[in-house]
C-alpha positions as CSV (number, residue, x, y, z in Angstrom):
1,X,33.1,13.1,40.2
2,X,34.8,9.3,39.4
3,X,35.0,8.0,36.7
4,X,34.2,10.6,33.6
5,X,37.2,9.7,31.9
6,X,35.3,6.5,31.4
7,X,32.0,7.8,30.9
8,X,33.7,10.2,28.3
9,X,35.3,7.5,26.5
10,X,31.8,6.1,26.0
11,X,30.1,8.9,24.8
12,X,33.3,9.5,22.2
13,X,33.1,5.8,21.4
14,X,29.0,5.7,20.6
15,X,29.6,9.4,18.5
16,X,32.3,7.6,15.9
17,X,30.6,4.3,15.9
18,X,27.0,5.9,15.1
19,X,29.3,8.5,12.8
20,X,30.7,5.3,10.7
21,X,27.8,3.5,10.5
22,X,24.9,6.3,9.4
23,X,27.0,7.0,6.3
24,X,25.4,5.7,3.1
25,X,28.3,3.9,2.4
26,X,26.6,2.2,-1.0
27,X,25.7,5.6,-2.3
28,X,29.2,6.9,-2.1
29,X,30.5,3.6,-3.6
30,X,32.7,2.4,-0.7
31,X,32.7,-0.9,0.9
32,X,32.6,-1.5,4.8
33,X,34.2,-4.3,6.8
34,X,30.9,-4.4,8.5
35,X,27.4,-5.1,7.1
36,X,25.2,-1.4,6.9
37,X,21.4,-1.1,5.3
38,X,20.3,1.9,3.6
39,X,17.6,4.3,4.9
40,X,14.2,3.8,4.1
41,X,12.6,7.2,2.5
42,X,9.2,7.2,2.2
43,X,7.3,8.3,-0.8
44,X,7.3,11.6,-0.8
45,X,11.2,11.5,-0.3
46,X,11.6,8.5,-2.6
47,X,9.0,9.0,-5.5
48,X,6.3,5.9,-6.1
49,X,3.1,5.6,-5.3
50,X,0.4,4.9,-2.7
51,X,-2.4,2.8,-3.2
52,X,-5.5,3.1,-1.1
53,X,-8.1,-0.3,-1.1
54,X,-11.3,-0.4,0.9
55,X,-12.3,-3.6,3.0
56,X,-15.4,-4.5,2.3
57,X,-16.9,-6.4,6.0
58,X,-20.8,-6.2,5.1
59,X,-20.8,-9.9,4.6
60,X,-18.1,-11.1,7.1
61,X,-20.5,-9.0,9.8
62,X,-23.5,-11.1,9.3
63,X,-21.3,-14.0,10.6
64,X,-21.2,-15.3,14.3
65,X,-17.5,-15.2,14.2
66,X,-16.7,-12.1,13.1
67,X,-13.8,-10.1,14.3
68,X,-12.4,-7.2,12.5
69,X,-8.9,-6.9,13.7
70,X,-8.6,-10.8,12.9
71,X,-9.6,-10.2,9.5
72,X,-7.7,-7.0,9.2
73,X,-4.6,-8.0,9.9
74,X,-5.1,-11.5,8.2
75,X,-5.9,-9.0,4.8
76,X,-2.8,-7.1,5.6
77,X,-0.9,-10.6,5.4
78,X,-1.9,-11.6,1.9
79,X,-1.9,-8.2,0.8
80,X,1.7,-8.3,1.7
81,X,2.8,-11.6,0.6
82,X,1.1,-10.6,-2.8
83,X,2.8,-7.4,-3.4
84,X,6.5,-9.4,-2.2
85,X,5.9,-12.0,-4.7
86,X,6.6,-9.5,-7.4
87,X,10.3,-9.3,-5.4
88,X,11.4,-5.7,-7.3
89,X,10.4,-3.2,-4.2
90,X,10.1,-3.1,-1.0
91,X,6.9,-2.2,0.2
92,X,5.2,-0.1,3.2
93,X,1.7,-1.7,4.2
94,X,-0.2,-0.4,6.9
95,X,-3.8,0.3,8.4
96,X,-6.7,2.7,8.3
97,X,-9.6,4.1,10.2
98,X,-11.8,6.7,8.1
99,X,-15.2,6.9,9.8
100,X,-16.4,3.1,9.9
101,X,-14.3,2.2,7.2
102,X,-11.1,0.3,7.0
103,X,-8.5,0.6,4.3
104,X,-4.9,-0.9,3.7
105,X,-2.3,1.4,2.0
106,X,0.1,0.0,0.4
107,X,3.1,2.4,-0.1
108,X,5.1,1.1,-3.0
109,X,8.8,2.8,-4.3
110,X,10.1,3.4,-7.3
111,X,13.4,1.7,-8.3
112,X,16.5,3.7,-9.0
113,X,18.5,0.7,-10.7
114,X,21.9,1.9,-9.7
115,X,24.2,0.0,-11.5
116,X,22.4,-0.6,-14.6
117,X,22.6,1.5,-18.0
118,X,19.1,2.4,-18.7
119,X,17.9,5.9,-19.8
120,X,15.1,8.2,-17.2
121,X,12.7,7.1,-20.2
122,X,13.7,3.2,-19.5
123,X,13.7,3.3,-16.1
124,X,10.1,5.2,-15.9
125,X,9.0,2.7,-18.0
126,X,9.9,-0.2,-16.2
127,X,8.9,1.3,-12.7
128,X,5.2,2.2,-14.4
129,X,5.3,-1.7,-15.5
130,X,5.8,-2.9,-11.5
131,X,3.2,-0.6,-10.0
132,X,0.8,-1.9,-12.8
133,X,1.6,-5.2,-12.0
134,X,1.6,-4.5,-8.3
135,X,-1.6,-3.6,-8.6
136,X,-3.3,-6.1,-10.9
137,X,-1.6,-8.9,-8.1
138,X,-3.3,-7.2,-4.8
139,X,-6.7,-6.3,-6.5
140,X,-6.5,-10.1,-8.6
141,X,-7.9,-12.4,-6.2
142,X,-10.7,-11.1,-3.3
143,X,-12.4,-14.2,-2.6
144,X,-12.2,-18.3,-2.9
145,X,-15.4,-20.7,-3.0
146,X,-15.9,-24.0,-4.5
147,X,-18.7,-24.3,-6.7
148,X,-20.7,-27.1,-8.4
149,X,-22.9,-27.0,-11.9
150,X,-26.2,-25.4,-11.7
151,X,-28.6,-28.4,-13.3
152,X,-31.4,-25.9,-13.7
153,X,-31.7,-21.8,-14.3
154,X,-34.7,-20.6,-12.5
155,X,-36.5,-17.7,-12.5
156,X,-34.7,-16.3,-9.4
157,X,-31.8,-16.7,-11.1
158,X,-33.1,-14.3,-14.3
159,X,-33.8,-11.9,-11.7
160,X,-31.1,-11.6,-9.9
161,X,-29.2,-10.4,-13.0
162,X,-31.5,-7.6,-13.2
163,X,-30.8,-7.0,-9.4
164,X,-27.3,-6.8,-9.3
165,X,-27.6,-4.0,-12.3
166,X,-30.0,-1.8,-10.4
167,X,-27.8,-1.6,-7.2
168,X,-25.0,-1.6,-9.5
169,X,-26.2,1.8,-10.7
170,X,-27.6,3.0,-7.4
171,X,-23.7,2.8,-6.1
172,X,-23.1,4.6,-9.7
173,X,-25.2,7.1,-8.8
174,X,-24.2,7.6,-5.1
175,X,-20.9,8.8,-6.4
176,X,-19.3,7.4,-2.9
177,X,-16.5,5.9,-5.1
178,X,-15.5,6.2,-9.1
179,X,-17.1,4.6,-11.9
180,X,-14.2,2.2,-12.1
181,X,-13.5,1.1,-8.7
182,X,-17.1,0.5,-8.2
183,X,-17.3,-2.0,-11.8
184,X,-14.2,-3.7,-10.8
185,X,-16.1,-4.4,-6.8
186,X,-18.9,-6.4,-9.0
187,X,-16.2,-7.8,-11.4
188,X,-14.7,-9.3,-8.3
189,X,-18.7,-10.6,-6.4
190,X,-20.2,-12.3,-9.5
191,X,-19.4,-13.9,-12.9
192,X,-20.5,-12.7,-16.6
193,X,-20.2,-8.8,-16.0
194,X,-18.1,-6.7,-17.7
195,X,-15.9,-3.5,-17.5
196,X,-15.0,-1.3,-20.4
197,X,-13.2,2.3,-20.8
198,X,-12.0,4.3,-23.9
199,X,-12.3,7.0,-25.8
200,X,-13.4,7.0,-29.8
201,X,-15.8,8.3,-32.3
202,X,-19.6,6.6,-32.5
203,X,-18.8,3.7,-34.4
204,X,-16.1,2.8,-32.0
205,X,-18.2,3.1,-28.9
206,X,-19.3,-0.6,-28.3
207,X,-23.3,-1.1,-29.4
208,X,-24.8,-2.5,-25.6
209,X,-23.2,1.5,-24.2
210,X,-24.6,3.6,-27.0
211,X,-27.8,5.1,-27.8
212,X,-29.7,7.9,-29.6
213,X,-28.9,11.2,-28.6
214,X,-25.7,10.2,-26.9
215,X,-23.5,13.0,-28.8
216,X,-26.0,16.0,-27.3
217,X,-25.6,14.7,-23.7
218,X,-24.3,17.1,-20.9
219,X,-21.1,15.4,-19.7
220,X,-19.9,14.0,-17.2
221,X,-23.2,11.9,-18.0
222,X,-24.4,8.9,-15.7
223,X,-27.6,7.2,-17.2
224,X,-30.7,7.5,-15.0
225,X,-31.6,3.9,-15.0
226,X,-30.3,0.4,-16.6
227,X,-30.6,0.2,-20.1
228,X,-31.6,-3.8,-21.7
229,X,-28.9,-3.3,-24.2
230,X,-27.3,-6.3,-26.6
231,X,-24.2,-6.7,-27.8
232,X,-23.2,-6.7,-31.7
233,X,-23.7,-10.1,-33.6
234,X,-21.1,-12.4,-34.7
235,X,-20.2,-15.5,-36.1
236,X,-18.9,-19.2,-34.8
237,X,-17.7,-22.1,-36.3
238,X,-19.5,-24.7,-37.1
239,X,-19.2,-28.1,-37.2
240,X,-19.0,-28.3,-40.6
241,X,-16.3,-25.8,-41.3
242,X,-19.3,-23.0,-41.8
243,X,-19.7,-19.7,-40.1
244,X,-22.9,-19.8,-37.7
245,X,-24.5,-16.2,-37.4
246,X,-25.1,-16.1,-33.4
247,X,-27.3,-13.5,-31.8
248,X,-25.1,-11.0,-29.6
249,X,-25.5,-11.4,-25.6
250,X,-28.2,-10.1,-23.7
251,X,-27.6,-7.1,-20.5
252,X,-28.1,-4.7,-18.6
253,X,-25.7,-1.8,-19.1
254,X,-24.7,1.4,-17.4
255,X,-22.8,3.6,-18.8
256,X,-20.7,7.1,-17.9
257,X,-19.5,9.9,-20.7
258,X,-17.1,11.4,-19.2
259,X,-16.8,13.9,-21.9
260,X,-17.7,14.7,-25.7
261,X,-15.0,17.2,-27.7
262,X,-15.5,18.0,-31.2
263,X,-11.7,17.4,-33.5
264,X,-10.8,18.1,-36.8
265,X,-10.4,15.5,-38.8
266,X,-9.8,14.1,-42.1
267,X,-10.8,10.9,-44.2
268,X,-10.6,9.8,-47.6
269,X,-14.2,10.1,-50.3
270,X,-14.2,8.0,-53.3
271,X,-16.3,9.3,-56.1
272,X,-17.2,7.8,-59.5
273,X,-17.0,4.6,-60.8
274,X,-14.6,2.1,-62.5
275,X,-11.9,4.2,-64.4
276,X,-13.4,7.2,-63.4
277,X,-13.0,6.6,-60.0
278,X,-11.7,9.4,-58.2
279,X,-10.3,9.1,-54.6
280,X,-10.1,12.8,-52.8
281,X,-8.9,14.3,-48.6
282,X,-12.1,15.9,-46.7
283,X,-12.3,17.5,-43.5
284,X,-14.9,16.6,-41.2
285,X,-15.4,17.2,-37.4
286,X,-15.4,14.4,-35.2
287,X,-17.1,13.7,-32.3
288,X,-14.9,11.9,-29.6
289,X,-16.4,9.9,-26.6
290,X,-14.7,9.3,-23.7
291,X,-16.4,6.6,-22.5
292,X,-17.1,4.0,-19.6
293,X,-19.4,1.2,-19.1
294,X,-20.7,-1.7,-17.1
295,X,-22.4,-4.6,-19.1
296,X,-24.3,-7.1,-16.5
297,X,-25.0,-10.2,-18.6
298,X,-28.5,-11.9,-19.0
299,X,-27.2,-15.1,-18.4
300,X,-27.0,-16.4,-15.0
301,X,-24.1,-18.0,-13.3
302,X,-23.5,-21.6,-14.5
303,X,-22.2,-22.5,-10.9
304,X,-23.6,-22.6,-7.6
305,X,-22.2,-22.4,-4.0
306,X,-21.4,-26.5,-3.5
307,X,-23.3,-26.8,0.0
308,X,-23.7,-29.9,2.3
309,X,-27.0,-31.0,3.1
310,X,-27.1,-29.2,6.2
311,X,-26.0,-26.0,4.1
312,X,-22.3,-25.5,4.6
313,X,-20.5,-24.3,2.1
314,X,-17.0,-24.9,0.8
315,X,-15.0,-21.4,1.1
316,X,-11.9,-19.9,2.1
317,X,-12.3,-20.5,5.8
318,X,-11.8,-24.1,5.5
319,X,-9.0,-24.8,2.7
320,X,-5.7,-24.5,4.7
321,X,-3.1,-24.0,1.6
322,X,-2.3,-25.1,-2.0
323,X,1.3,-26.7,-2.8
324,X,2.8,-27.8,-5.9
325,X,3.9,-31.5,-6.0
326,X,5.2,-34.3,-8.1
327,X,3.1,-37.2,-9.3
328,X,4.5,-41.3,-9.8
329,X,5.7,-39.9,-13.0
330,X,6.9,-36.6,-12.5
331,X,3.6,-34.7,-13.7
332,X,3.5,-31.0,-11.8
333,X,-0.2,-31.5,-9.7
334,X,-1.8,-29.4,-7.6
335,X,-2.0,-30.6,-3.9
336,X,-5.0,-29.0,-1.5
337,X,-5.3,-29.1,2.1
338,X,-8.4,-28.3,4.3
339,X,-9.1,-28.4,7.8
340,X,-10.6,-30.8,10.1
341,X,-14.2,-29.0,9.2
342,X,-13.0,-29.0,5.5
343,X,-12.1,-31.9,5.2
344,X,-15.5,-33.1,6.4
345,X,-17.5,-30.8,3.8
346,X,-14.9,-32.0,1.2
347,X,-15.6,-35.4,1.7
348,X,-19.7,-35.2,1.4
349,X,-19.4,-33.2,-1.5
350,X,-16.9,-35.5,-3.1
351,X,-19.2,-38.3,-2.4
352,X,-21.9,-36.3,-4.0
353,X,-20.5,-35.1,-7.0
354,X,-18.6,-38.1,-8.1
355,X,-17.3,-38.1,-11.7
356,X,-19.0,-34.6,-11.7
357,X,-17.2,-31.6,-11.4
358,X,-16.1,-28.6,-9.0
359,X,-14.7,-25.7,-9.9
360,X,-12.4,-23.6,-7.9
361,X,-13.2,-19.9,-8.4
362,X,-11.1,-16.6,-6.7
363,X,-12.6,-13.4,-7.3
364,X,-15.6,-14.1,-8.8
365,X,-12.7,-15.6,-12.1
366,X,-13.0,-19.4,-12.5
367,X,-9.2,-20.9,-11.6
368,X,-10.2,-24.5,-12.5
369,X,-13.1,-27.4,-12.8
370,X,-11.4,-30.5,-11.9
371,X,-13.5,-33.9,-12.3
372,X,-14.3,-35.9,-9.1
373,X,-12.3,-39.2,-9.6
374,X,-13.0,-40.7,-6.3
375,X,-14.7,-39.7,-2.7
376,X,-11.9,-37.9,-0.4
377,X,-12.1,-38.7,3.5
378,X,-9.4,-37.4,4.5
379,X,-9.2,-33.4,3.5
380,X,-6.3,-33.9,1.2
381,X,-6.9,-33.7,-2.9
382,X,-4.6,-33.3,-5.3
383,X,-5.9,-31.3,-9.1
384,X,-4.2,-33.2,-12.2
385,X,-4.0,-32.4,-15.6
386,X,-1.8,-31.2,-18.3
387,X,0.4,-28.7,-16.2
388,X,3.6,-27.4,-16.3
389,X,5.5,-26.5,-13.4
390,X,5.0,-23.0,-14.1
391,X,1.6,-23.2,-14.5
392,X,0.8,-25.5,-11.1
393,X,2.9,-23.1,-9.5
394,X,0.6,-20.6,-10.8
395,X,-2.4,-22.0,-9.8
396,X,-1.2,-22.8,-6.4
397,X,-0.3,-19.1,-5.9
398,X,-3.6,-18.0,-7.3
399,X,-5.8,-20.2,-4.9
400,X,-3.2,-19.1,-1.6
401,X,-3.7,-15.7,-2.2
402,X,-7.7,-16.1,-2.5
403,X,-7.6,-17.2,1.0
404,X,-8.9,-13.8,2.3
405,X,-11.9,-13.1,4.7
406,X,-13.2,-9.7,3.5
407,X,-13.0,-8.4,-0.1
408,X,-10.7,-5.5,-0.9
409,X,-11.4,-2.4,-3.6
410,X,-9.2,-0.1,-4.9
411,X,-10.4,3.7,-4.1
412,X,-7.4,5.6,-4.5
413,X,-3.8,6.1,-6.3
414,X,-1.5,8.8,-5.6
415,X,1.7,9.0,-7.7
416,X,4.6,11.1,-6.5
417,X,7.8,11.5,-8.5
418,X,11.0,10.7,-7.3
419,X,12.7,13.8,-9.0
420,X,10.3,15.9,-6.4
421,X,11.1,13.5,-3.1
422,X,14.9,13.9,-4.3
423,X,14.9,17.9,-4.0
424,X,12.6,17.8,-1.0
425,X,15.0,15.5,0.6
426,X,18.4,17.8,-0.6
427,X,16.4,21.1,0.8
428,X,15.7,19.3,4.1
429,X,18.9,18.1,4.6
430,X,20.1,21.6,4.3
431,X,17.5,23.2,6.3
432,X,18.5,20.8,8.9
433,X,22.1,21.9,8.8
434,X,21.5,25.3,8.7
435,X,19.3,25.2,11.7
436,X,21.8,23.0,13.6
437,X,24.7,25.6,13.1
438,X,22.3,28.2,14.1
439,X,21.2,27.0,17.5
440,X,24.9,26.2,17.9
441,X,25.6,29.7,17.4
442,X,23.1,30.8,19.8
443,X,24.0,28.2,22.3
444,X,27.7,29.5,22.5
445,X,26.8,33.5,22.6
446,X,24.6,32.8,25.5
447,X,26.1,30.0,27.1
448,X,30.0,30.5,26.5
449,X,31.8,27.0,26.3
450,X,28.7,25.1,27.9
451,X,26.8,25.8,25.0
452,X,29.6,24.6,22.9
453,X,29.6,21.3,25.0
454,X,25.6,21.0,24.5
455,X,25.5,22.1,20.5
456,X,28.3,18.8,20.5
457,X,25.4,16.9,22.8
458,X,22.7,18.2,20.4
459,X,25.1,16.6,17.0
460,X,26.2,13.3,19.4
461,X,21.9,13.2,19.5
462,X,21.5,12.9,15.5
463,X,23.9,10.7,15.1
464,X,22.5,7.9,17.9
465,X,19.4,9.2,16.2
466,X,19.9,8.6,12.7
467,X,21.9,5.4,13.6
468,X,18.5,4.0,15.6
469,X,16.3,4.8,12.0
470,X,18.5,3.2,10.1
471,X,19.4,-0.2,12.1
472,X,15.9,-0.9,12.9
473,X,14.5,0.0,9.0
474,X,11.7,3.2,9.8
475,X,10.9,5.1,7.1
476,X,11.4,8.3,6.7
477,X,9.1,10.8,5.7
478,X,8.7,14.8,5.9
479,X,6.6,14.1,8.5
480,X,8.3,12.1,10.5
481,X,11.7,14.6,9.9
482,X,9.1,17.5,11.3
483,X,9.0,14.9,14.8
484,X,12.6,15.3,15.0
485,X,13.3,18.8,14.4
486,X,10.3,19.3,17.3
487,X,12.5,16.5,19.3
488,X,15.6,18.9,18.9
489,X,13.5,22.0,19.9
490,X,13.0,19.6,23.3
491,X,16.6,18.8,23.8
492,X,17.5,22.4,23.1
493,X,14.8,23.4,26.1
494,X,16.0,20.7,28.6
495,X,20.0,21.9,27.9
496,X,18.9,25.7,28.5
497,X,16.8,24.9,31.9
498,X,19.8,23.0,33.2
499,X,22.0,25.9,32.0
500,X,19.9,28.7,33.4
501,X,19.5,26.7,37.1
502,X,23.4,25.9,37.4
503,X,23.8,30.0,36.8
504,X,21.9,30.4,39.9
505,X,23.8,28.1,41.9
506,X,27.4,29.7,40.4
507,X,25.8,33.6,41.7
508,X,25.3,31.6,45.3
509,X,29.2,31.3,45.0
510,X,28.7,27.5,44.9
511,X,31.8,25.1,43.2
512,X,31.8,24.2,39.9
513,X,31.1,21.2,39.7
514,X,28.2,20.6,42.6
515,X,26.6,24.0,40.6
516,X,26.6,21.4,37.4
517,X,25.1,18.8,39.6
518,X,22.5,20.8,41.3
519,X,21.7,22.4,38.1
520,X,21.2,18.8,37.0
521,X,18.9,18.1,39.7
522,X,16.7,20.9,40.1
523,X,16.2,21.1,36.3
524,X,14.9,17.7,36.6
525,X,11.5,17.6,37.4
526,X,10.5,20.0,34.9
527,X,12.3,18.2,32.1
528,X,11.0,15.1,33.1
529,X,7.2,16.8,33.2
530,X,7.6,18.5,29.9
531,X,9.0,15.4,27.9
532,X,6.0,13.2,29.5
533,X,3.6,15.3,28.3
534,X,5.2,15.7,24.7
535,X,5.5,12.1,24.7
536,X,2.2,11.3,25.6
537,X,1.2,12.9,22.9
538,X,3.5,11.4,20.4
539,X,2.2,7.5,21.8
540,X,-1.9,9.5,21.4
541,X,-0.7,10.2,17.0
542,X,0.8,7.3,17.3
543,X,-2.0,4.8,18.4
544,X,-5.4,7.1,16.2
545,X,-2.9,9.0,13.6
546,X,-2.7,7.7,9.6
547,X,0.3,6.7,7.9
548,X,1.8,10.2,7.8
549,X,0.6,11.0,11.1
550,X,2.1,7.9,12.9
551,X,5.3,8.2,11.2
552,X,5.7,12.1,13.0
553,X,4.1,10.3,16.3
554,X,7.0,8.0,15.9
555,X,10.2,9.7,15.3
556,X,8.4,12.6,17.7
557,X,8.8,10.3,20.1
558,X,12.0,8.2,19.5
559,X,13.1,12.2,20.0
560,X,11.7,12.7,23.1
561,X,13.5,10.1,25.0
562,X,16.5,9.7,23.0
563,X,16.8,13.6,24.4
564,X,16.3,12.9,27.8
565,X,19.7,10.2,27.6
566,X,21.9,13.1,26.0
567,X,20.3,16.0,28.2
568,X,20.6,14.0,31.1
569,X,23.5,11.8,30.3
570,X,25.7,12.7,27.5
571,X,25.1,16.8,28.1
572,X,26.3,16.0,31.9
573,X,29.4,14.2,31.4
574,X,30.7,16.7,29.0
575,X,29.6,20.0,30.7
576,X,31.4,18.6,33.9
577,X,34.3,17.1,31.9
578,X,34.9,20.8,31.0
579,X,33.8,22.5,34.1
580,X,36.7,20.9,36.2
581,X,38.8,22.1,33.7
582,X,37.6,25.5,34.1
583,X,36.5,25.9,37.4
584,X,38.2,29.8,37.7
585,X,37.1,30.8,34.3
586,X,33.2,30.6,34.8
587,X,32.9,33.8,33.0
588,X,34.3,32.0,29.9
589,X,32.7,28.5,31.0
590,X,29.1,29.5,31.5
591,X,28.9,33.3,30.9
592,X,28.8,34.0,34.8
């Protein structure tokens, strides 16, 4: 056959290249003449953690646009651009289906901080403070509407306080999600409620989440209904440099002991008076309270949707962006940009509202209530006041990343440690060379030096393999691995089908090298069939799998048809490279 000298030099050529390049260079501390990335391990080889948020699409349903994937993927933008602001880690952000729900998961490393001295404490420390930080940025900002002063508090609006705090508790009570993920979902919809956790004797536990009897409840406790509850007094300043005694804040509270242990304790008792004072240690047991609890305030919103008089209102669908500029004299401003529709709301409300003010609030927190100085046609306004370029910066970010159609909610958070990923990884990599020796082994007992030539196929495999995971940037997780030891199971079948039907042909008495060939030829077909069908099934937990799921689909797949180029390709220029050679020695060759 012409030209496998060439082809040879190909195949040897792709093996060193793909050698060179899939070495972690960095983690060996060498430098390379040519640029070279390192893997990307997934959690459970790398240690972090996984965050699981909920989107919320009952209110972006009712509307006559709506269209999940739009919004999904628009959420999975911001949810991205939010967690790459913080600009430590590099994080993994993908889709779910769970029943009718959609969720993002947002897969976020630990750091290893090569290079610098820091202790495992130090380094646990700092990799805790990013996730936190992570996770207050993603869950910060939901929503963005523009809002004008109420000018009266109606009835409706009493009542809707106690609304919100009975289907508060009925989602309390439905136990679909945990106490705090639920608290912080109303935290984010609507102003003056609040969400508190700790853990503490009586008199710690704040006054609006205790009651009589609360030390002989059965825990975890959930209270059966809203209590009208009031928080503590205090005092003001007045005017006149006197304390004011103000009357604590009307609510609605719900509350959840978690639990109720009884600990020693001990505390200092004064007796006697005067000189005869006498200050002695007791032991007492103490009652701790691990506590949560939702306080709904009385008090309405101060704000109200700003609405044209045909009912618009000013949200996130029609501000474009938020930029930081420069004023005349160098002042940091805010500069805000709304659509063609926006820009028509803005200006009616502007008109409206003039000297009055609107305030800008994202997630249910208010950002800002500039004052209308003047009626704006043309969509574009710009927020002044004392700010530094930090802070406008700040604010810009802060209104961008509120530009979300659906809110999101935080229902899960699963930590892994990267001393765990690190052995997992070690025993894998192992496991991987043992079994590669092994089927080498196997290959060349049965097979002679064809199975020699096919275990050096099966290496030349992993390394165009490995090389392909690391220039395009998957992950790698022990699921996806699992894809490619199955994908190696596949190469190993085509090699011994192609082995098995060139036998025949050598018993025929056919030549060497048109035995290879047929072999080649007839083996074909059911290659082709089995590889289809394993691939098909790859692109099925590919397209409906979950994180982990997709990432086996993947690499199953990747497998599949890298293993039909070195079954068909690589396996058949070396096994008749060597057949030619040994065309009188078939015994030796192929073991017939």
């Amino acid at each position: 056959m012409k030209g496998l000298g060439f082809r040879l030099a190909i195949i040897v050529l792709l093996a060193v290249f793909s050698a060179a390049y899939i070495l972690p260079w960095k983690t060996i501390g060498m430098s390379t003449p040519f640029p070279v990335t390192e893997y990307k391990l997934g959690l459970d080889l790398h240690g972090g953690v996984e965050l699981d948020y909920k989107i919320d699409l009952e209110d972006a349903k009712k509307k006559a646009d709506f269209q999940s994937n739009d919004i999904i993927e628009g959420l999975k933008s911001i949810v991205e651009k939010r967690v790459n602001s913080l600009g430590t880690a590099e994080p993994t952000i993908q889709t779910a289906t769970y029943g009718n729900e959609e969720h993002i998961i947002v897969q976020i490393p630990t750091q290893n901080f090569d290079g610098e001295t820091m202790t495992e404490e130090e380094k646990k420390a700092k990799n805790d403070e990013y996730i936190a930080k992570a996770k207050e940025t993603i869950g910060k900002v939901v929503r963005l509407e523009f809002k004008e002063q109420k000018t009266t508090v109606t009835d409706a609006d009493k009542q809707e306080r106690t609304d919100i705090a009975t289907k508060l508790l009925a989602e309390v009570q439905s136990v679909t999600y945990s106490f705090a993920t639920i608290a912080n979902k109303y935290k984010d919809q609507y102003e003056n409620i609040e969400y508190r956790l700790g853990s503490g004797e009586l008199s710690e536990v704040p006054v609006e989440f205790s009651f009589t009897g609360i030390e002989n409840v059965v825990t975890p406790y959930t209270s059966p209904k809203i209590m009208e509850t009031q928080k503590g007094e205090g005092y003001t300043l007045g005017t006149d440099n006197n304390l004011v005694k103000t009357e604590g804040e009307k609510g609605y509270s719900v509350i959840r002991i978690n639990s109720v242990t009884s600990v020693e304790k001990e505390r200092e008792v004064k007796t006697g008076t005067g000189t005869s004072e006498v200050t002695k240690t007791e032991k007492y047991t103490a009652k701790i309270f691990d506590y949560e609890g939702i306080f709904v305030s009385q008090k309405p919103s101060e704000w109200t949707p700003a609405k044209t008089a045909d009912g618009k209102v000013l949200d996130e669908r029609y501000l474009t962006k938020a930029s930081v500029s420069f004023s005349q004299g160098f002042a940091p401003q805010v500069d805000l940009l709304f659509n063609a529709d926006g820009g028509k709301i803005f200006a009616e409300l502007t008109k409206r509202l003039l000297s009055q003010q609107i305030a800008i609030f994202v997630g249910g927190q208010l950002l800002t209530a500039p004052t209308v100085q003047s009626v704006i046609p043309d969509g574009r306004a710009v927020i002044t006041g004392n700010y530094t370029a930090e802070s406008a910066k700040q604010l810009a970010t802060d209104i961008n990343t509120g530009i979300v159609p659906a809110p999101i909610y935080l229902t899960s958070e699963r930590t892994i440690d990267a001393k765990i990923g690190a052995d997992s990884l070690k025993v894998i990599i192992n496991a991987g060379l043992i079994g590669l020796l092994l089927i080498i082994i196997f290959l060349v007992l049965i097979y002679r030096v064809s199975g020699l030539m096919a275990g050096i196929a099966l290496i030349i495999y992993g390394l165009l393999l490995l090389a392909i995971v690391k220039s395009f940037g998957i992950v790698l997780t022990l699921a996806s691995i699992a894809g490619i030891i199955l994908s190696i199971g596949l190469a190993i079948d085509a090699n011994i089908l192609i082995f098995e039907r060139t036998k025949e042909e050598l018993r025929k008495g056919v030549e060497v090298e048109k035995a290879i060939i047929v072999g080649f030829g007839k083996s074909w077909s059911a290659i082709w069939d089995s590889h289809i069908t394993s691939f098909t099934s790859a692109v099925v937990l590919y397209i409906f799998g979950i994180s982990l799921i997709k990432g086996f689909g993947l690499m199953l797949g990747l497998g599949i048809l890298l293993s039909l180029f070195t079954a068909m390709w690589v396996s058949r220029i070396l096994i008749l490279v060597v057949g030619n050679k040994m065309r009188k020695k078939t015994k030796y060759f192929i073991g017939v």
